[in-house]
C-alpha positions in Angstrom: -0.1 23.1 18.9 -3.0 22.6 16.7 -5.1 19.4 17.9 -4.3 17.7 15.0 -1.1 17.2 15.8 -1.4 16.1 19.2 -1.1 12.6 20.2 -4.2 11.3 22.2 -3.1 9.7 25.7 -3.8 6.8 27.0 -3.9 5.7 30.6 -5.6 2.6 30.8 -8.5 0.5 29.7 -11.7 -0.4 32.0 -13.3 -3.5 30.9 -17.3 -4.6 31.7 -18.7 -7.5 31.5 -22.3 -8.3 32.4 -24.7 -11.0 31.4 -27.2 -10.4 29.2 -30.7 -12.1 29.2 -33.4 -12.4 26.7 -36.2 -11.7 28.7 -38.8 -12.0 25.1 -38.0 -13.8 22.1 -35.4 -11.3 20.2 -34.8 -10.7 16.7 -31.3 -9.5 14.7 -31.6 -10.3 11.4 -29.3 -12.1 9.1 -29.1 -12.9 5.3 -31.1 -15.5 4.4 -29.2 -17.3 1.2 -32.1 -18.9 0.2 -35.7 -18.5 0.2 -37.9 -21.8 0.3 -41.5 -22.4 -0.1 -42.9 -22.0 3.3 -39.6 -20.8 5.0 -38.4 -18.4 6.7 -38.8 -14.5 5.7 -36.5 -13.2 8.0 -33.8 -15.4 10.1 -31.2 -14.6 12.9 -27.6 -13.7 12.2 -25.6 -16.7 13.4 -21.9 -17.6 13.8 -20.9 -19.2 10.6 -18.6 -22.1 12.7 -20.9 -22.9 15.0 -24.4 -21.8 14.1 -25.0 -20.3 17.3 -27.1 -17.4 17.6 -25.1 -14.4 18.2 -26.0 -10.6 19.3 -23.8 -8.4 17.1 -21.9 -5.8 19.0 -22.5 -3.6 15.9 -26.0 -3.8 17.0 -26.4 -2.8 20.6 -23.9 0.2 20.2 -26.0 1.5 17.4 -28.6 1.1 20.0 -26.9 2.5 22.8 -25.9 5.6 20.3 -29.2 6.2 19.2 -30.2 6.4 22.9 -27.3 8.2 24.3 -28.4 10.9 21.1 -31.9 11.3 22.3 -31.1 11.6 26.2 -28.4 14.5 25.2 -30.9 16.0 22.7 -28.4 16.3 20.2 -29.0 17.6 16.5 -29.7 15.8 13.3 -27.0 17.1 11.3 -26.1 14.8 8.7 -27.9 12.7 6.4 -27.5 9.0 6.6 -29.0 6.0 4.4 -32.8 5.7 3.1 -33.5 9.5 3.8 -32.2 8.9 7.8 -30.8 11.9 9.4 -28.4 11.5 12.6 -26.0 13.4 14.7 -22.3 13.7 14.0 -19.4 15.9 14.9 -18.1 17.4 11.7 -14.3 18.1 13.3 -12.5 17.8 16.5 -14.1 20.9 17.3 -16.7 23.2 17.4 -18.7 24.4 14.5 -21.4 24.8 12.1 -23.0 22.4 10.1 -24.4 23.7 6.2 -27.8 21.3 6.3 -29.4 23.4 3.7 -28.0 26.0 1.9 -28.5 29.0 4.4 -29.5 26.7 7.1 -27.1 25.8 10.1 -26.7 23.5 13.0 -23.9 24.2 15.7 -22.5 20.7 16.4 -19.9 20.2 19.3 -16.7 19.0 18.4 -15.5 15.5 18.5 -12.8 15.8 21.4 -15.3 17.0 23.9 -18.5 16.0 22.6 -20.0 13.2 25.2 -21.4 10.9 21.9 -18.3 11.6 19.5 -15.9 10.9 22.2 -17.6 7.3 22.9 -18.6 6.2 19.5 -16.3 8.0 17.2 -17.0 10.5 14.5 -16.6 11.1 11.0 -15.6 14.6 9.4 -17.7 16.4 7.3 -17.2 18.3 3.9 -18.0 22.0 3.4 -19.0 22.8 7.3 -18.4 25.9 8.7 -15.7 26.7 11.9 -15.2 30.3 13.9 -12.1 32.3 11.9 -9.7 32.2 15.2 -10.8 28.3 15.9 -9.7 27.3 12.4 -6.6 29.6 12.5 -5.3 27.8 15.7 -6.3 24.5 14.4 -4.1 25.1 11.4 -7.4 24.8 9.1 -7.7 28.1 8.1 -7.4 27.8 4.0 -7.1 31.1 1.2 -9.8 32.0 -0.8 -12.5 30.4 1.4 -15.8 32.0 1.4 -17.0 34.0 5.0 -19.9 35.0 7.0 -21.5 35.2 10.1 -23.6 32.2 11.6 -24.7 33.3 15.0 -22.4 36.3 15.5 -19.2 34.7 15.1 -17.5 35.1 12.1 -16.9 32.3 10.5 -14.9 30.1 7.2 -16.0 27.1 5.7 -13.6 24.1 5.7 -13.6 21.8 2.9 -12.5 18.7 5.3 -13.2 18.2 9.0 -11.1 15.2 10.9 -12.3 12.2 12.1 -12.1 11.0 15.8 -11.5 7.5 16.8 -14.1 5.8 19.6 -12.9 5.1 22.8 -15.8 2.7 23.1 -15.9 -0.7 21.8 -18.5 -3.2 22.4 -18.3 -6.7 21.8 -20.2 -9.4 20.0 -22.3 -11.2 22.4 -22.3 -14.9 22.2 -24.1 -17.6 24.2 -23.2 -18.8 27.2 -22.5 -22.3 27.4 -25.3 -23.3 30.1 -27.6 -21.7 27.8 -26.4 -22.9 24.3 -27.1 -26.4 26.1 -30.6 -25.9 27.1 -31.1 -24.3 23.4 -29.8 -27.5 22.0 -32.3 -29.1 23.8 -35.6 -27.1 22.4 -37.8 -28.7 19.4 -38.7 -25.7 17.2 -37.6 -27.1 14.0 -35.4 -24.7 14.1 -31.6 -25.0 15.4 -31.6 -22.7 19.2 -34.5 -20.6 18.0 -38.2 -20.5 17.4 -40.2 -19.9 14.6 -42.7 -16.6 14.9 -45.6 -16.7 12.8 -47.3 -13.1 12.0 -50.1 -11.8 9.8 -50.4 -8.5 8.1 -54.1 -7.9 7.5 -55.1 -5.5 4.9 -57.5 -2.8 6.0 -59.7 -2.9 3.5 -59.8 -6.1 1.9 -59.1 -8.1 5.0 -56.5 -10.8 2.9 -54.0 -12.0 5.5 -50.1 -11.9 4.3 -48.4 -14.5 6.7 -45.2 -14.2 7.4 -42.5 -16.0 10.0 -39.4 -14.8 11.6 -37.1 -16.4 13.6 -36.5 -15.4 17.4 -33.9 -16.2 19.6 -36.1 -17.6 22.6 -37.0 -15.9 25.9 -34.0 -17.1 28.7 -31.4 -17.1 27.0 -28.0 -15.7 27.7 -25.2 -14.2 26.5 -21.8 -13.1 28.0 -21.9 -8.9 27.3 -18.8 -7.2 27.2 -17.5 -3.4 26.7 -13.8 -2.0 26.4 -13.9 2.1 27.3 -10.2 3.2 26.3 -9.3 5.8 29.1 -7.7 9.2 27.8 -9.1 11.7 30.1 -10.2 10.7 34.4 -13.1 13.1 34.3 -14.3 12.7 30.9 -13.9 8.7 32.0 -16.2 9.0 34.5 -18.6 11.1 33.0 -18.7 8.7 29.7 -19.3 5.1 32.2 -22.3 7.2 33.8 -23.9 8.0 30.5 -23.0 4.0 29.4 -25.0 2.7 32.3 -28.1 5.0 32.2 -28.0 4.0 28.1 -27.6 0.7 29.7 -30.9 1.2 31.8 -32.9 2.7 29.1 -32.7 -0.4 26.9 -34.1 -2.4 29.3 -36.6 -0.2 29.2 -36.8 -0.3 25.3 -36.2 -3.2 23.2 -32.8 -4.9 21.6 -32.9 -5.9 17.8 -36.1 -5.4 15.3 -40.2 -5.4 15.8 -39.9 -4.0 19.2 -42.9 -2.3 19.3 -44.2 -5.8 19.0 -43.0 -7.3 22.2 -39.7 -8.8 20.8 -36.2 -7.8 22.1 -36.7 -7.4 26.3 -33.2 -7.9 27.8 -31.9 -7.4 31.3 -28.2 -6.9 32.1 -27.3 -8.6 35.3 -23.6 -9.5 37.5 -21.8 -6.6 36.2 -18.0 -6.7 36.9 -15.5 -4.0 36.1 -12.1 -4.2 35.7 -9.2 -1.4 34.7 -5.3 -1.9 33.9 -3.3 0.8 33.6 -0.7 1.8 31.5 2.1 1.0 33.7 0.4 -2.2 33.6 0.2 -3.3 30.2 4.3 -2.0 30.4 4.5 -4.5 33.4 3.4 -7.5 32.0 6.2 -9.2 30.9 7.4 -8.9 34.6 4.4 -10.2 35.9 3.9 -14.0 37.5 2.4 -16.5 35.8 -1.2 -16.8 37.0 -1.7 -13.1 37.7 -3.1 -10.8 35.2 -2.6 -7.4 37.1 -6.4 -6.2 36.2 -7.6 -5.0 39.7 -11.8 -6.0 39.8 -14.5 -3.7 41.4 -16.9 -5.9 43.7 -19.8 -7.6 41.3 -22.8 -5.2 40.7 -25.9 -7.1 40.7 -28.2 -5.1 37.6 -28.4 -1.8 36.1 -30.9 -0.5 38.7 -28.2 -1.3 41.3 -25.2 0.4 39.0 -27.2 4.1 39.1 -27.8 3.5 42.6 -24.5 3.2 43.4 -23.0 5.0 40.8 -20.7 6.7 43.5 -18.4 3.6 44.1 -17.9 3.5 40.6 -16.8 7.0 40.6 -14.2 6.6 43.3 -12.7 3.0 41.8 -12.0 5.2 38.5 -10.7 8.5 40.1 -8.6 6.1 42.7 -6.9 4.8 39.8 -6.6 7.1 37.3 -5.4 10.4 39.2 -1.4 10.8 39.0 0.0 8.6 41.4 -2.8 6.3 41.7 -2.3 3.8 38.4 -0.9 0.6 40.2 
């Protein structure tokens, strides 16, 4: 049966949730609907109810993408916005991307690909796919032009499919200890700080100030991913490459101007948690008070979640082999 016909299982859902900390003043930009004389140039996205700052989850999965990209060394395949190139899986699977005309890329497809699978893909237009692959996908179409790329012979396909992501990451918002002591701070700002800058033209010297806004060094935010569960290895083989992605922005920097110092987090307390299938069909028989998630003991940072990596591997495979989802 060609893949496209196949319906995608689903065994479960593994929750994480972790607090985040701002360990230097970080910076995720919002609209500014006004711009005053002496005001801010560029302000933090807050929530519109409660004018909280917030960390868009939009924003650390880009992040975590861009990463996960780099660490697999994956190709720049497609073009994106302002000249940008990035990676993307132009079907479900394997192929060739057409960058240039007489120019290919081999891309891996979407339903094993290790970024495609997490975050989702987009088909592309006018790639090219081996014969016998798009003859058992049910792709293959008449009159569509041939050759070889890299000794397989191989049809262009006007349309590949898209792929949904398993991941999803959500928006980060304060916690309320920390929303408190923010409350507190006199910046003239609500929960933030001003931070002034110069540019300094090289030749001239003239000085063009500037001031941004920054969400202050110690706060925190309640962090929180949802990793849908469709295949036990490919589970465990996806939550390994979320916590070294994980690790590497610590190392790196959340949110813009981090070259500049801004954006430091650390990810601390992690829990886990995973309801199966026959859970979610259970619920309605379930007691009041109980909510049939089963928890993994609290991991204490990321350092400590590669470390012991091999706990994590046995609380998924535990669960999710047949026989093992209650």
């Amino acid at each position: 049966m060609p893949t496209s016909y196949a319906q995608k299982p689903l065994l479960g859902k593994l929750s994480l949730t972790s607090q985040l900390s701002v360990e230097t003043g970080l910076h995720i930009g919002g609209g500014g609907e006004n711009l005053d004389i002496g005001g801010l140039d560029k302000p933090v996205i807050r929530d519109p109810l409660t004018k909280y700052p917030y960390l868009p989850g939009s924003s650390i999965k880009g992040k975590l993408r861009s990463t996960l990209e780099r660490l697999l060394n994956k190709p720049l395949n497609r073009k994106g916005g302002s000249d940008t190139r990035r990676y993307e899986s132009d079907d479900l699977v394997n192929g060739f991307t057409e960058v240039e005309e007489g120019r290919f890329i081999a891309y891996e497809g979407a339903s094993t690909c290790q970024i495609s699978r997490l975050f989702g893909s987009t088909g592309g237009s006018k790639f090219w796919m081996p014969i016998e692959a798009a003859r058992e996908e049910g792709l293959l179409e008449n009159n569509s032009p041939t050759q070889t790329i890299q000794g397989q012979n191989c049809i262009r396909i006007n349309r590949g499919r898209n792929a949904p992501a398993r991941l999803i990451i959500r928006d980060s918002h304060l916690l309320p200890d920390s929303a408190a002591k923010l409350k507190q701070v006199d910046t003239g700002l609500y929960m933030t700080e001003w931070k002034f800058e110069n540019g300094i033209d090289r030749v001239t010297a003239a000085a063009n100030p500037r001031q941004l806004e920054r969400v202050p060094a110690g706060s925190k935010f309640q962090f929180e991913l949802v990793y849908t569960v469709e295949d036990a290895e490919q589970a465990v083989e996806d939550l390994q490459n979320i916590a070294i992605a994980l690790a590497i922005l610590e190392d790196d920097a959340l949110g813009g101007h981090g070259s500049r110092g801004y954006g430091k987090v650390r990810f601390q307390n992690f829990e886990f948690s995973y309801r199966s299938l026959a859970q979610y069909r259970q619920i309605t028989n379930t007691p009041a008070g109980t909510s049939g998630l089963q928890p993994l003991e609290s991991i204490a940072n990321t350092q400590a979640l590669l470390d012991n990596f091999g706990s994590l591997r046995d609380y998924i495979e535990q669960r999710l082999l047949p026989g093992n989802e209650s």
